[in-house]
C-alpha positions as CSV (number, residue, x, y, z in Angstrom):
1,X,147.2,-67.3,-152.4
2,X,146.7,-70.7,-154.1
3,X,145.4,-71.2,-157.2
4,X,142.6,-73.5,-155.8
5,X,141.4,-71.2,-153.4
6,X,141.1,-68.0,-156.1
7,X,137.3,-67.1,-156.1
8,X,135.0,-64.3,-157.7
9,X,134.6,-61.1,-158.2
10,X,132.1,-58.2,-159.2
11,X,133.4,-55.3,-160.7
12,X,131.2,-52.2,-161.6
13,X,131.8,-49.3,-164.2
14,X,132.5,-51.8,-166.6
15,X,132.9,-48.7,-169.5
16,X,135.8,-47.4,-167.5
17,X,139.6,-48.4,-169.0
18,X,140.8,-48.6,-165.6
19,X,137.6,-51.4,-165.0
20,X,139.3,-53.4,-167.9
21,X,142.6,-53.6,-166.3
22,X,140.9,-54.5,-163.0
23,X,139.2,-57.5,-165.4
24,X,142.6,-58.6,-166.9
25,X,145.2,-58.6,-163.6
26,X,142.1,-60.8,-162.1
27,X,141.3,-62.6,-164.7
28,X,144.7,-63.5,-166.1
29,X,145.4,-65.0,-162.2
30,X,142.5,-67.6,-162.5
31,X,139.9,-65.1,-160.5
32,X,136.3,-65.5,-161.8
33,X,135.1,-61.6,-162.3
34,X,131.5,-61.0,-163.3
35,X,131.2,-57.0,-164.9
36,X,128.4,-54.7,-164.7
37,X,127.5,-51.2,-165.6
38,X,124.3,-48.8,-166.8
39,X,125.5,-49.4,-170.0
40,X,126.0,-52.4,-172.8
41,X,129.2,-53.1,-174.7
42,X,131.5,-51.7,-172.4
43,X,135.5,-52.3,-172.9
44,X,134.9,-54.3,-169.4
45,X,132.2,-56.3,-170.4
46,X,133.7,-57.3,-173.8
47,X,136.8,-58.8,-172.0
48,X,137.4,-62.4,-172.5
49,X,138.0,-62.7,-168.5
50,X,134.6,-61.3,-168.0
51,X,132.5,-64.4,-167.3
52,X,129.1,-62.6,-166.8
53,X,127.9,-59.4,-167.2
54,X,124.5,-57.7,-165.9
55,X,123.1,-53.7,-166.1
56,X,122.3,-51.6,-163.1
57,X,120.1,-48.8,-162.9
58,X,122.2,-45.3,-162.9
59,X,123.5,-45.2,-159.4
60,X,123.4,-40.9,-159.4
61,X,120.3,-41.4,-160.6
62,X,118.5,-43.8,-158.8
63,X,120.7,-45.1,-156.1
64,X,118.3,-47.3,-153.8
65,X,117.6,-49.2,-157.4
66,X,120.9,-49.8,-157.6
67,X,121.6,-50.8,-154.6
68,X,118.4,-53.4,-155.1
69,X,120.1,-54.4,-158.5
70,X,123.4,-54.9,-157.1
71,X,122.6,-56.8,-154.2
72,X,120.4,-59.2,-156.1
73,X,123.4,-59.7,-158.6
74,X,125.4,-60.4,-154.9
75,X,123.1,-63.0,-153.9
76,X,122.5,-64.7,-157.4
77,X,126.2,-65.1,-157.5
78,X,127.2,-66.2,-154.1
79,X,129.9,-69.2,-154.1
80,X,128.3,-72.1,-152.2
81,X,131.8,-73.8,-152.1
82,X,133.5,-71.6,-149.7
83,X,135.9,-69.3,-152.2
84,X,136.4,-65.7,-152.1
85,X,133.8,-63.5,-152.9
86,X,134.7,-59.9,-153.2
87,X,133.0,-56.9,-154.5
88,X,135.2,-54.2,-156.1
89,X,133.3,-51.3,-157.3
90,X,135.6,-48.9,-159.5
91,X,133.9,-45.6,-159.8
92,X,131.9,-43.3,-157.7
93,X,129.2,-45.8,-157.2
94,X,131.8,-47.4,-154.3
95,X,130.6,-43.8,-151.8
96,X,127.2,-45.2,-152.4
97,X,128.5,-48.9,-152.0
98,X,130.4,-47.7,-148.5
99,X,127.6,-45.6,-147.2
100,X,125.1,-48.9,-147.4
101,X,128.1,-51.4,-146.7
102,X,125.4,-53.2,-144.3
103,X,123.4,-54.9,-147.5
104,X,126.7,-56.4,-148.8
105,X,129.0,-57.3,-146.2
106,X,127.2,-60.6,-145.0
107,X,127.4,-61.8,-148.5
108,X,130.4,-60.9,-150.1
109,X,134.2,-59.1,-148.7
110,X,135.1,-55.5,-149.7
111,X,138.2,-53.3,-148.6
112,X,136.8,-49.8,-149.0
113,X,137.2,-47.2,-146.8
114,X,133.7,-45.4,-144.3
115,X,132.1,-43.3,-146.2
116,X,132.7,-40.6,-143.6
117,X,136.2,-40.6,-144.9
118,X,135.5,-40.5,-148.4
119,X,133.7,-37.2,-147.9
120,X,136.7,-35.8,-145.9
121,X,138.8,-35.9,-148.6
122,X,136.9,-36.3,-151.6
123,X,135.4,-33.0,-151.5
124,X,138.0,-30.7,-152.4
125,X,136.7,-28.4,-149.8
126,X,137.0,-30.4,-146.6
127,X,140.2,-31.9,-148.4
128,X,141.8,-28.4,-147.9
129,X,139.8,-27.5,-144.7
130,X,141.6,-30.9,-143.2
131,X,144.7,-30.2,-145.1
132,X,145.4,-26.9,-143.3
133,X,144.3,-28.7,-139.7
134,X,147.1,-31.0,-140.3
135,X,149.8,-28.6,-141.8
136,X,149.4,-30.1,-145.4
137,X,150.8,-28.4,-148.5
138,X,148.0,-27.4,-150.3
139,X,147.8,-24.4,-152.5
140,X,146.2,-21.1,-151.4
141,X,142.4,-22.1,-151.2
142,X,139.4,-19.9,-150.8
143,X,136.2,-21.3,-149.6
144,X,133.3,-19.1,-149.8
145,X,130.1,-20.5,-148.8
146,X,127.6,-18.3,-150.2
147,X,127.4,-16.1,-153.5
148,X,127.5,-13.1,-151.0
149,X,130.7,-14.4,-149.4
150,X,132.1,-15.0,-152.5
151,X,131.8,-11.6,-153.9
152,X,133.1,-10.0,-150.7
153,X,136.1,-12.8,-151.1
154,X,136.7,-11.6,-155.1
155,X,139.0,-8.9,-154.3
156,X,141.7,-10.7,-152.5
157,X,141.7,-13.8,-154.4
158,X,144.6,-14.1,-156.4
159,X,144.6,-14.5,-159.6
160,X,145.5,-16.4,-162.3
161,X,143.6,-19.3,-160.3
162,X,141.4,-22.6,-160.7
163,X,137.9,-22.5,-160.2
164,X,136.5,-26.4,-158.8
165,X,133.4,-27.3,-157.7
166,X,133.7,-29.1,-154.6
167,X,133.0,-33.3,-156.2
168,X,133.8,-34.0,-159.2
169,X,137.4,-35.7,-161.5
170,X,138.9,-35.9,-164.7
171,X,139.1,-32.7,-165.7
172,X,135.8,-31.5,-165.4
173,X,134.1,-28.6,-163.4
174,X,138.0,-27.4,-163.5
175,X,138.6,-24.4,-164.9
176,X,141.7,-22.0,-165.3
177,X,141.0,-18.1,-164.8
178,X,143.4,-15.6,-165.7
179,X,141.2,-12.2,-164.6
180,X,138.8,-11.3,-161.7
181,X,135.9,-10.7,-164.2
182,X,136.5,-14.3,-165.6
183,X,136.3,-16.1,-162.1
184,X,133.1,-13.8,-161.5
185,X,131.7,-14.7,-164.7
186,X,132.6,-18.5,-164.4
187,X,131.7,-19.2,-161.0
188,X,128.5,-18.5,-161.5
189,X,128.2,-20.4,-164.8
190,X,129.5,-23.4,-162.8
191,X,126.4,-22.8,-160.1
192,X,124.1,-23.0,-162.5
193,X,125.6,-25.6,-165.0
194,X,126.1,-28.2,-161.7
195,X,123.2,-26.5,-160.0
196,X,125.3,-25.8,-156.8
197,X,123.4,-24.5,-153.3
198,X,125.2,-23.1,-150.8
199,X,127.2,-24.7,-148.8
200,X,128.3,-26.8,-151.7
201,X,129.6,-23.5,-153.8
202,X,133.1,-23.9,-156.2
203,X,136.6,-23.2,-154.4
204,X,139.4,-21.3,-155.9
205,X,142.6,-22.2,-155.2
206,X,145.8,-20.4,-156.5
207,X,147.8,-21.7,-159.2
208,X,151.2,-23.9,-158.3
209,X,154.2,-24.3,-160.7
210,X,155.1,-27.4,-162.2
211,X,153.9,-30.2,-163.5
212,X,151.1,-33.3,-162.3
213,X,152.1,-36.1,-160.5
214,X,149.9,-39.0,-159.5
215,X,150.4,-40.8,-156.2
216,X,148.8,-44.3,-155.8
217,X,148.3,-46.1,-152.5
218,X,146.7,-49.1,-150.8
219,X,145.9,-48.8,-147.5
220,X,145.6,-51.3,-144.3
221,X,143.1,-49.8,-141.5
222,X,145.3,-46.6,-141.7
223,X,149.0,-48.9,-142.8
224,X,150.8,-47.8,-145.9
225,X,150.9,-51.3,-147.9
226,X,151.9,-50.5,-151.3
227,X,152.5,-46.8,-153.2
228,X,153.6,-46.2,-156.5
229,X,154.1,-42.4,-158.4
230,X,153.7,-41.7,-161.6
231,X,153.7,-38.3,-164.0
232,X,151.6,-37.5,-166.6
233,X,153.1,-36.7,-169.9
234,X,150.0,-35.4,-171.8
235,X,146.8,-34.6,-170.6
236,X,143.4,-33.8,-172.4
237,X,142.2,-31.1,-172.7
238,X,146.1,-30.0,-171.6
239,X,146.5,-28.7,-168.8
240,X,143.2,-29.4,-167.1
241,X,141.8,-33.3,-167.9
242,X,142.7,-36.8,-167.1
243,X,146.4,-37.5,-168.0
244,X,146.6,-39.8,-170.9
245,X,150.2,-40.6,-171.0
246,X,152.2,-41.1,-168.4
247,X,155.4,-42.7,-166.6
248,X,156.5,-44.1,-163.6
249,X,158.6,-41.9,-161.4
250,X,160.4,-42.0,-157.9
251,X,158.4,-39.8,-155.6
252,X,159.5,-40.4,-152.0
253,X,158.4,-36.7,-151.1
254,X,154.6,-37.3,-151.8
255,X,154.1,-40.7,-150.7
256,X,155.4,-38.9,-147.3
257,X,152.5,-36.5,-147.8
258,X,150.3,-39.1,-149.2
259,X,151.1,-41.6,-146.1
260,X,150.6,-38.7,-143.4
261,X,147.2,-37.7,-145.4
262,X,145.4,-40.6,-145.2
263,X,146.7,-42.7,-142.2
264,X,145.5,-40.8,-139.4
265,X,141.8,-41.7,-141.4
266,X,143.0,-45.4,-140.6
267,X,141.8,-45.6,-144.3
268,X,141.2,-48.7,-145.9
269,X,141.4,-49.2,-149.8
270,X,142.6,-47.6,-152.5
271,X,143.2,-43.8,-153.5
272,X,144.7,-41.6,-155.6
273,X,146.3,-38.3,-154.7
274,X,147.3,-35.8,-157.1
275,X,150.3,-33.2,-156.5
276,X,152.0,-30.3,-158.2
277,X,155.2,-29.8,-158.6
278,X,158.5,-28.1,-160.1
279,X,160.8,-30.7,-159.7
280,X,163.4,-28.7,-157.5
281,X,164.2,-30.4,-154.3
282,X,164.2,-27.1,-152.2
283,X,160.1,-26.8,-153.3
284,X,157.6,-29.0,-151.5
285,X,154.8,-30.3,-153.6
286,X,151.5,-29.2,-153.0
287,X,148.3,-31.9,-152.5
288,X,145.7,-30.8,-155.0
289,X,143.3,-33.7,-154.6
290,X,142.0,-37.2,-153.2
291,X,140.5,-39.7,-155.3
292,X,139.1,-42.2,-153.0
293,X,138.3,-45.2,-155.4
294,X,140.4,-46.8,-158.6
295,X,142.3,-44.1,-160.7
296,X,142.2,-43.7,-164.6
297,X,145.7,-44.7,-164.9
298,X,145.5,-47.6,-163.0
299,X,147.5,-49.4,-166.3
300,X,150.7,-47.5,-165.0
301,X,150.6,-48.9,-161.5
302,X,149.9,-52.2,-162.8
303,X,152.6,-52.5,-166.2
304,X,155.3,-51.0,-163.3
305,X,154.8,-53.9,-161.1
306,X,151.9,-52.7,-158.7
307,X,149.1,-54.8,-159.3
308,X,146.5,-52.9,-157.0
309,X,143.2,-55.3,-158.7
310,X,145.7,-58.4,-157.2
311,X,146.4,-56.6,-154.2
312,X,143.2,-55.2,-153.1
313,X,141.5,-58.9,-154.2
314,X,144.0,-60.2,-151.2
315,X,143.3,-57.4,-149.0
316,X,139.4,-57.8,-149.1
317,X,139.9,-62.0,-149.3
318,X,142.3,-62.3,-146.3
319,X,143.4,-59.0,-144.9
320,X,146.6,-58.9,-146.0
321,X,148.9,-58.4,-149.0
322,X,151.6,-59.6,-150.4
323,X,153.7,-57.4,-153.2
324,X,155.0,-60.3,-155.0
325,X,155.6,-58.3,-158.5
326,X,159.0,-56.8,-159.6
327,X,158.8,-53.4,-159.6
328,X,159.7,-51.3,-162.9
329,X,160.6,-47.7,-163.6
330,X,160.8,-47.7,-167.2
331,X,157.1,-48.2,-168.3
332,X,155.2,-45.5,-170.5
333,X,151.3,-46.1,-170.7
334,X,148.4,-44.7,-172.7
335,X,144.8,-44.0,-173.4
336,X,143.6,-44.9,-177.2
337,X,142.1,-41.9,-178.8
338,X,142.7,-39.3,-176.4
339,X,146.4,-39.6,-175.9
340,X,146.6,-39.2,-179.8
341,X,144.3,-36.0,-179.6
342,X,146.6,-34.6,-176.7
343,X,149.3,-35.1,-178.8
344,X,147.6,-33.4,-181.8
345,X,147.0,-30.9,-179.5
346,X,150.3,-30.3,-179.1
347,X,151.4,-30.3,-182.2
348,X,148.7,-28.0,-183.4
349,X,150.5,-25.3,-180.7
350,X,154.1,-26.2,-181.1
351,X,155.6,-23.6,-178.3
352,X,158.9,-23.5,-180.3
353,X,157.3,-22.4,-183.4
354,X,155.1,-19.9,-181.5
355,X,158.3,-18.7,-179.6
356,X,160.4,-18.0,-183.1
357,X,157.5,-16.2,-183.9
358,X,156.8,-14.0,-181.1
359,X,160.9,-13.1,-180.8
360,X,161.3,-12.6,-184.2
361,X,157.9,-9.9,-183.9
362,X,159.4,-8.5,-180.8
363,X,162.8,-7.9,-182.3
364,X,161.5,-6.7,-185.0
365,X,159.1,-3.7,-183.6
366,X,162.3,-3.0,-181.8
367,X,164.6,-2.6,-184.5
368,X,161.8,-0.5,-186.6
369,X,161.3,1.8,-183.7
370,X,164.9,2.9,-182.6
371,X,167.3,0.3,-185.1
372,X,167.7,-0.8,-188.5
373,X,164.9,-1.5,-190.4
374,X,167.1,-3.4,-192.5
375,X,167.8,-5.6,-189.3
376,X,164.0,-5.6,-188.0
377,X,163.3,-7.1,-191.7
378,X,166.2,-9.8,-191.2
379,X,164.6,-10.2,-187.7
380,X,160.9,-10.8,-189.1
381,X,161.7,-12.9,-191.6
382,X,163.9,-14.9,-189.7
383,X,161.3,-15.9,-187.1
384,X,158.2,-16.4,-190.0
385,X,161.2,-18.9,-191.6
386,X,161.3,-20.8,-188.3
387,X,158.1,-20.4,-187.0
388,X,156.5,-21.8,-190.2
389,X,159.3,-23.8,-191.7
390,X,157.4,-26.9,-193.1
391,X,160.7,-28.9,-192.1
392,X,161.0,-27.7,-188.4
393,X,156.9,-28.5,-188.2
394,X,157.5,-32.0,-189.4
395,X,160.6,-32.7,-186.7
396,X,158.6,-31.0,-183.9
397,X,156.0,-33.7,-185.3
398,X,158.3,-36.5,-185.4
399,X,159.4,-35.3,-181.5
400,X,155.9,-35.1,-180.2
401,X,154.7,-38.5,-181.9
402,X,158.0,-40.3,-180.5
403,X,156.5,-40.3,-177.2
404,X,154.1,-43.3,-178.5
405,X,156.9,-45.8,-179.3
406,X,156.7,-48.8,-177.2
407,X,154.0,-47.7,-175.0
408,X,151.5,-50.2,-173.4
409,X,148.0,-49.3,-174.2
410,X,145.0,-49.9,-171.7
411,X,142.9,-50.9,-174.4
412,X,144.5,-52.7,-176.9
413,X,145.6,-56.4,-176.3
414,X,146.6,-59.0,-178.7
415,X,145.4,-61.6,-176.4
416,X,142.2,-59.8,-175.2
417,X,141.3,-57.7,-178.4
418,X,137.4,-58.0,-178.0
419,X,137.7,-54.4,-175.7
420,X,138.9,-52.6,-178.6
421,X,135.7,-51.7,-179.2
422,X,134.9,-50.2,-176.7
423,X,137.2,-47.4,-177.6
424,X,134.0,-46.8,-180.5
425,X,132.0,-45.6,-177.2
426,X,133.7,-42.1,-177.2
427,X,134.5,-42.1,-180.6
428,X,131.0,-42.3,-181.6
429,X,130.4,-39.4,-179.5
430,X,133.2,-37.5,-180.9
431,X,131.9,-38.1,-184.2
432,X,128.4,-37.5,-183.9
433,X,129.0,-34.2,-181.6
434,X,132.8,-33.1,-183.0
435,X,133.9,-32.8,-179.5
436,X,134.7,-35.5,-176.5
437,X,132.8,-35.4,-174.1
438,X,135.0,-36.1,-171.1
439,X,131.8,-36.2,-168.3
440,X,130.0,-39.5,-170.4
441,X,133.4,-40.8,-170.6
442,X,134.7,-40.9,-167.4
443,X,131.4,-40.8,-165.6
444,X,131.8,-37.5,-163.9
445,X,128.9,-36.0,-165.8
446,X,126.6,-34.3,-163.0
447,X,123.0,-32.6,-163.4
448,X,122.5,-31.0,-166.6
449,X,125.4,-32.9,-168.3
450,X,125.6,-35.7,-170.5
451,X,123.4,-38.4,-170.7
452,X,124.4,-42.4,-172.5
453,X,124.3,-40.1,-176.0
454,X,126.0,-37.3,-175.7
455,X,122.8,-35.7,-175.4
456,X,122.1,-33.1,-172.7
457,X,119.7,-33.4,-170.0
């Protein structure tokens, strides 16, 4: 695409990190983009490629004002000298954008998929209800439908499981459950936290060994055009939230799975699909979930050589694509603030130390039951030396903060540095609360969350 014929381009969610890497691949390619959100002083918004910015009512909220506001901002906009024009909404506000594609499309191009698809795979429980049609790896799922169902369901659910309710990313309305009693307990909390009806209960799907891996794909009325893998390193909170450090990785197997899950839709866009797995090639990995918009780690895609904002600009623009990028496979990304509090997570439960400890314990009781007490003291001490050995703490230290060394950061920018402070958004929070509170962050906050101050509703 020339550079005369580049046009313009409204972006939504403009407090999102992915937003701002959407603003800078455009940008940086001589493509007009005009940012808006609910909110002021967004990363987005504070971008030195974002040439305008304007606020929209809360689309969750109030989605036929937003709707009105957007399609003003559509109108007020329009090129008169024939360029592109392409809206790209980011976040969830692109169902709502889909489902009312009728007030935009004579104004302005979009590549986003029928809202009748989004729902078939964004909900996690026709996701698994189409998964099984198909003969898709998913984990063991259980979908009750009712509270009644449920409880007649509890005794042959397996457990340890996840507990989801049925819409929702990042991390939250996830939670791991190691007993019955807990899943009873916290299914129920989840009802009435989300105020859930029937029909629209949580799921519980069994747990699958390994670690999370993030396929990303753009799609052409149902053709694979472009897919990229990548594995996150740390997550926060671990082992449940958005990954916050990550690298690119070759992943042939999923982007099969990936390819066969969201052709036969004839899907049109971007998505995100997340797996588990163990990394041993006679294991297939399980699907877990569809994100049907832009992806948190969207800097990964785009640092490796997938530019997805460039890409899906072209597909909207023309119809077509054209991966003209060298691709890379040794890029490491991360998220400002919460990477560093993943990695002080980890380092605040080093498994090494906690394994000295609990062998040297073990051996110990051992020793003093049918041994030498002499050697269950030797055994003690020697695990409380390397458990809590100031020395080994500050190495496991060194090891864990290591993983920061030459990563690109989706934030910070030399030659865009006015977003930086955007990363005060959820540090005020954190400060003001002593928590982060992932659902204003990432937007997934439902009924009864969060609302622009941490506050709840």
């Amino acid at each position: 695409m020339s550079e005369e014929k580049k046009g313009r381009v409204i972006v939504t969610f403009a407090r999102g990190w992915q937003t701002l890497v959407v603003v800078r691949s455009l940008g940086r390619r001589g493509v007009e983009v005009i940012t808006g959100d609910q909110y002021a002083m967004t990363p987005a918004s504070l971008s030195k490629y974002s040439t305008a910015t304007f606020r929209y009512p809360d689309p969750s909220k109030e989605p036929e004002a937003f709707l009105d506001a957007l399609e003003e901002v559509v109108l007020k906009n329009k090129p008169d000298d024939g360029r592109p024009y392409v809206l790209m909404p980011i976040h969830k506000e692109s169902y709502l954008i889909a489902e009312n594609r009728e007030r935009f499309e004579p104004h302005i191009q979009l590549a986003l998929p029928g809202i009748d698809q989004i729902l078939q795979v964004h909900n996690k429980g026709t996701l698994a209800a189409y998964a099984e049609e198909r003969g898709l790896p998913i984990p063991k799922t259980w979908l009750p439908g009712t509270a009644d169902e449920f409880r007649a369901l509890l005794e042959e659910m397996e457990v340890p499981a996840f507990l989801k309710i049925r819409e929702s990313a990042s991390g939250v309305g996830i939670q791991k459950v190691d007993t019955r009693e807990e899943l009873e307990r916290v299914f129920f909390e989840f009802v009435e936290h989300f105020g859930l009806q029937d029909g629209d209960l949580p799921i519980v799907q069994g747990l699958v060994p390994g670690e999370d891996y993030c396929v990303t794909t753009l799609f052409n009325r149902g053709q694979l055009e472009a897919c990229m893998t990548y594995r996150n390193l740390r997550a926060f909170p671990a082992n449940r939230g958005a990954g916050v450090m990550r690298e690119t990785v070759s992943a042939p197997a999923m982007e099969k799975i990936a390819a066969d899950t969201l052709g036969p839709l004839d899907w049109h866009g971007v998505a995100e699909l997340d797996f588990r797995w163990d990394g041993k090639e006679e294991t297939t990995p399980s699907l877990i979930e569809v994100n049907p918009r832009f992806w948190g780690g969207l800097i990964q895609a785009v640092e490796s050589g997938w530019d997805y904002p460039w890409l899906v600009y072209q597909l909207a623009a023309t119809g077509q694509v054209d991966l003209d990028s060298e691709r890379r496979l040794d890029v490491k990304t991360e998220t400002p603030l919460l990477a560093l509090l993943a990695t002080l997570q980890d380092m605040s439960h080093s498994e090494r130390g906690d394994a000295a400890l609990k062998e040297g314990w073990e051996t110990a009781k051992a020793e003093f039951r049918e041994g030498s007490k002499r050697a269950g003291l030797r055994a003690l001490f020697k695990g409380l030396k390397e458990g809590l050995d100031p020395v080994a703490r500050l190495r496991e230290a060194q090891r864990v903060l290591a993983d920061h060394r030459h990563n690109v950061y989706d934030v910070l920018s030399r030659e865009d540095p006015g977003p930086a402070l955007g990363v005060f958004f959820p540090l005020a929070v954190f400060l003001k609360h002593g928590r982060v509170n992932l659902e204003l962050i990432t937007g997934e906050g439902g009924a009864g969350t969060s609302d622009g101050d941490g506050e709840k509703t």
